[in-house]
C-alpha positions, 0 to 999 in steps of 0.5 A: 497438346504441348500447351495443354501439358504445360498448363497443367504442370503451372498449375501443380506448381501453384497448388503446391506452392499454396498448400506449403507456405514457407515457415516463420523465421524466429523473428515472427515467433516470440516467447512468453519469457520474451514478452513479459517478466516471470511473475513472482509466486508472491509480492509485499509492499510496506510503507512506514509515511511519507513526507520530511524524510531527509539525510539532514532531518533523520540520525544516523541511529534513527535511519538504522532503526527504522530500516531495521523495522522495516526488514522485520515487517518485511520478514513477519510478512514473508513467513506467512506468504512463503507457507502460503498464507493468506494475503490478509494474514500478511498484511496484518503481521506487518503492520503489527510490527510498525504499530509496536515501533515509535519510530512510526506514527502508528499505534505506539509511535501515534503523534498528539492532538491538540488536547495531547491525546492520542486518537488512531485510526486503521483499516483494512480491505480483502480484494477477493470479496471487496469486504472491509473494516475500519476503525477511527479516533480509537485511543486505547486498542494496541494494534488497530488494525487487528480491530480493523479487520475484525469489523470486517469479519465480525460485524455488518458494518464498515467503519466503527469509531470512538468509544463504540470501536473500542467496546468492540474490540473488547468484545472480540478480545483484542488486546487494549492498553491504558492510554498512556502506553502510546505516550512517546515523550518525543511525540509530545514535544513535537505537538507542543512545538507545533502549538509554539508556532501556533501550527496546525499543519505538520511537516511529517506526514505519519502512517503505516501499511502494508499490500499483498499479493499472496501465492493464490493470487489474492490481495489485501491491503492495510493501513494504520495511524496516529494521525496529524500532530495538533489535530483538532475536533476528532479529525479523522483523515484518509487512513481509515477512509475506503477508497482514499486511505486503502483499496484493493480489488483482485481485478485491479490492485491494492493500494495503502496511502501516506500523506495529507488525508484531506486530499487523498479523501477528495481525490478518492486517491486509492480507488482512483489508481485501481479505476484508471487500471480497470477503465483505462488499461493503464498499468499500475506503475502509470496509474500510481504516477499519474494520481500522486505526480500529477493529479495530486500535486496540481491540487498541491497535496502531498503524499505517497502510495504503496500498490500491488497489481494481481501479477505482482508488480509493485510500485511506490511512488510519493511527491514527498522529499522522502518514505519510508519503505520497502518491498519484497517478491519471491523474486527480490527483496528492498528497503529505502527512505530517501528520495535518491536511492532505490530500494535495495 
């Protein structure tokens, strides 16, 4: 009798024990704060090219002034995204203030060709849709990439170029220019230096663009210029190029491109940080690295990119001495060019 008791006793002990396990200390338990960063409301990131830039090739006025421009395409974004405007809308804001800036080359600041003329390029890419537009060889529409977009919203097409892009701004009623507004003497001298030296290729690679992360959780990305100093032959380059120039996927990740646009069109540049994220899980920051530090600088071009992800990251990186560049989230806010600084 006494060992029937006692075995019915061990076994309500068990039973309890099992139905009652002893709770996790608060090291088993991690909060979200814990695991991953607050996510900004919105996130910007602009670029104004990539290449020369150094403390010895800029002046001191020269560095104030496109730091300056900086911080207004940074501003003229940022008023949109904080009335909740669309990321599209930002994008095009503030590419619009680095075309009117001859610091860049981009609308007003174009380098020349060859023949000294002044042919642009722009384009533009809605991640939520995928649709897009382009423009290339353009000479006399003040602000491509408000044609860019148009293409996009107003026709079946993707990429319109030359004489007929232009006919269809005009009808679209974007405002177009006499050809000598982009004339900028300092651009003509440096062409004309370049055809001394009886170069081809440029030590500063021009560009201007813009990628957005808006408060829907929507992005977009832009990217405008003048192209390469003494190009010849209507040479078009990356930046108008979807997938090499800009991209931008709500999945994924937009992406605007700087540097030499032959590369950056055979290595598919922009698309390819948005495939390593989507078909190998990498994050933006080791996709961007990986394409424009080591992809990109075993094939010897040379370069940079501006990239958002959907949760508001940004990334900037360039193989170049130097980029012109900042960012801004409801979070933080930075300018920089140099190789040596962070933006702040």
């Amino acid at each position: 009798m006494k060992n029937l008791i006692w075995i019915l006793c061990s076994m309500f002990l068990i039973t309890s024990c099992n139905s009652n396990p002893a709770p996790k200390t608060t090291k088993d338990v991690k909060t979200t704060t814990d695991q991953k960063k607050e996510r900004p409301s919105y996130a910007v990131a602009i670029h104004g090219g990539a290449g020369y830039q150094t403390r010895e090739s800029i002046s001191k006025e020269q560095d104030m002034e496109v730091r300056s421009a900086l911080n207004k395409a940074l501003d003229a974004a940022e008023e949109i995204l904080k009335k909740n405007g669309t990321a599209g809308d930002a994008v095009v804001a503030a590419i619009q203030i680095l075309e009117n800036d001859p610091n860049f080359n981009a609308g007003k600041g174009a380098v020349f060709t060859h023949n000294e003329q002044n042919e642009l390029d722009a384009s533009f890419m809605d991640g939520a849709t995928m649709n897009a537009g382009a423009v290339g060889g353009v000479t006399n529409i003040k602000n491509p990439i408000k044609a860019a977009r148009a293409v996009m919203n107003h026709s079946p097409h993707v990429l319109l170029v030359g004489k007929g892009a232009e006919d269809f701004a005009s009808l679209q009623n974007i405002e177009q220019v006499d050809p000598s507004y982009f004339k900028v003497e300092e651009r003509l001298e440096s062409l004309r230096r370049a055809k001394a030296q009886e170069k081809a290729k440029v030590s500063k690679h021009g560009t201007v663009g813009c990628v957005v992360m808006d408060q829907s959780g929507n992005l977009a990305a832009g990217t405008s210029t003048g192209g390469m100093t003494n190009k010849r032959w209507n040479r078009i380059g990356d930046s108008p190029i979807i997938g090499a120039g800009t991209y931008a996927n709500n999945n994924t990740c937009a992406v605007s491109s700087t540097g030499h646009g032959e590369y950056f069109i055979r290595y598919a540049v922009a698309h390819d940080i948005s495939a390593l994220m989507d078909y190998k899980n990498l994050s933006l920051e080791e996709a961007s690295n990986l394409v424009i530090n080591e992809k990109l600088v075993e094939a010897g071009g040379a370069g940079g990119v501006i990239c958002v992800d959907k949760d508001g990251n940004v990334s900037t990186p360039y193989n170049t001495s130097g980029m012109y560049r900042g960012f801004a989230t409801s979070n933080a806010r930075g300018v920089a060019i140099y190789k040596d600084e962070e933006m702040k």
